[in-house]
C-alpha positions, 0 to 999 in steps of 0.5 A: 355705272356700277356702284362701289366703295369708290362711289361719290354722292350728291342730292336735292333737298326741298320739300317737296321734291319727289318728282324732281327732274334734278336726278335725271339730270345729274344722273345722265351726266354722271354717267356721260361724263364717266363720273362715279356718282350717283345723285337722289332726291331727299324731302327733308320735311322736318325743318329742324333736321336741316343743319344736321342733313347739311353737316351730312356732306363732310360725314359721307364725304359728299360732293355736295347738295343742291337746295331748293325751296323752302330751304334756300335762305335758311341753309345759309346759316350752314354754310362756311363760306359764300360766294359773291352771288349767294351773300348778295342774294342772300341764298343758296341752291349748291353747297360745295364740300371742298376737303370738308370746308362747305362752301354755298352759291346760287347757280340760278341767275348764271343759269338763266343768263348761260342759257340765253344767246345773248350778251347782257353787257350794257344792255337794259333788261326789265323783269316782271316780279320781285320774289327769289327768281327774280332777285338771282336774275337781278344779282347776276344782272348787276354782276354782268355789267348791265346797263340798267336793271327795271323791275315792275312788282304788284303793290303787295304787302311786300313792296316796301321791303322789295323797294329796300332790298333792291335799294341796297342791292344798288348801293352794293352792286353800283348798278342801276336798278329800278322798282315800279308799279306793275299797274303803272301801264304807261310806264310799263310800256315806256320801260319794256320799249327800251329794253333789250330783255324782258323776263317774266320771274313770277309763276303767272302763267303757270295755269297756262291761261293768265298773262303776267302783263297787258296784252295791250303792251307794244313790244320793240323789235330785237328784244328777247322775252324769256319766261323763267316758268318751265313747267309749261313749255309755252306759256301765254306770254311766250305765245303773246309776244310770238304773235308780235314777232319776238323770239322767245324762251322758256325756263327750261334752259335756265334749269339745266344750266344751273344744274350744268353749273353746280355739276361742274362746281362738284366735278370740275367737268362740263355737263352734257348739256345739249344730249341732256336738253334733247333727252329732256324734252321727251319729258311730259313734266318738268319739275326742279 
């Protein structure tokens, strides 16, 4: 692709984000796709800079930004508008310029669920941890419809505040959704055996070594375990539930889908997702 004055820009803002996979990705789409756009990797630093850096996409007439963390809540108070998912979630990780009006979703719970063969509808799902990849999984849970929504969270400081936020998630969304104690085994296990999907949304198993559950725990057969970590392409969980027979993912497609899905808010085209994915794993560190 040869740059010109026609030429559109997108990029990352996180802190830090040097080695960001994100600009491979968007990179090769735009070219797959005939797109003229090039997409970089900016590390902020200065938080104080974010409104200006954000107010930066009607200047240069941008597509847009993608935000990681730690900017994701704060960007919100850039932002013109919300979609449904963001003003649930409470944050953002695109932003949409559209004729200069800035626009902000979250892509990180359609992601995960365009990522999986699996049709959530009506289907329990219960999630280990309570941060923000958790809280997008549990939106677009809620959103698609699911039947019930258990999520299992270490008694922290913050637990109290989960329980609230999650209370009111409820309350917004009509959906049935539980917090428990990660230490209550029995009901850990009672949970999980009636489960259709099980999620791992903590950065437990990040070493390669640690469980984020006991190894103790039965699990039913049919049910898909997914850990939201694509760092490690095989976590211990992955590798524990395999040894029960259970298909497995990793969070590696859930990056790519929710980079698929801002590119085509940018663009209105379908990212490349299957050439990109193959293209991906020859990859030694994935990194969003």
């Amino acid at each position: 692709m040869e740059i010109n004055g026609y030429t559109r820009m997108a990029a990352v803002l996180a802190t830090p984000i040097k080695h960001s996979l994100s600009p491979f990705i968007h990179n090769r789409a735009f070219e797959l796709t005939n797109e003229n756009a090039v997409y970089l990797a900016w590390d902020l630093g200065d938080e104080n800079k974010l409104g200006q850096t954000i107010n930066n996409v009607r200047t240069l007439d941008m597509f847009g930004l993608n935000i990681s963390m730690p900017y994701k809540q704060k960007a919100v108070a850039f932002i013109d508008e919300l979609s449904e998912e963001a003003q649930l979630i409470g944050a953002i990780n695109t932003i949409v310029n559209k004729n200069g009006k800035l626009l902000g979703y979250n892509t990180d719970g359609q992601g995960f669920f365009n990522a999986l063969n699996f049709k959530p509808h009506h289907k329990k799902i219960t999630l280990i941890g309570g941060g923000g990849a958790a809280i997008s999984i549990i939106v677009q849970a809620a959103l698609l419809e699911m039947s019930e929504i258990t999520i299992f969270a270490r008694q922290s400081p913050s637990y109290a505040r989960l329980e609230q936020r999650l209370k009111k998630l409820s309350h917004q969304t009509k959906a049935r959704i539980k917090l428990y104690d990660l230490a209550d085994i029995s009901r850990l296990q009672k949970e999980i055996t009636a489960s259709d999907l099980l999620v791992n949304a903590t950065p437990v198993g990040m070493s390669g070594e640690a469980m984020p559950l006991p190894s103790s725990i039965l699990l039913p057969s049919g049910i898909l375990v997914v850990d939201t970590i694509y760092k490690v392409r095989e976590t211990p969980l992955m590798k524990w539930a395999k040894k029960q027979g259970i298909t497995t993912m990793n969070g590696v497609g859930m990056l790519i889908h929710q980079a698929a899905a801002s590119f085509e808010l940018w663009t209105g085209k379908k990212m490349p997702i299957e050439q990109i994915s193959q293209e991906l794993e020859g990859k030694d560190e994935v990194k969003c």
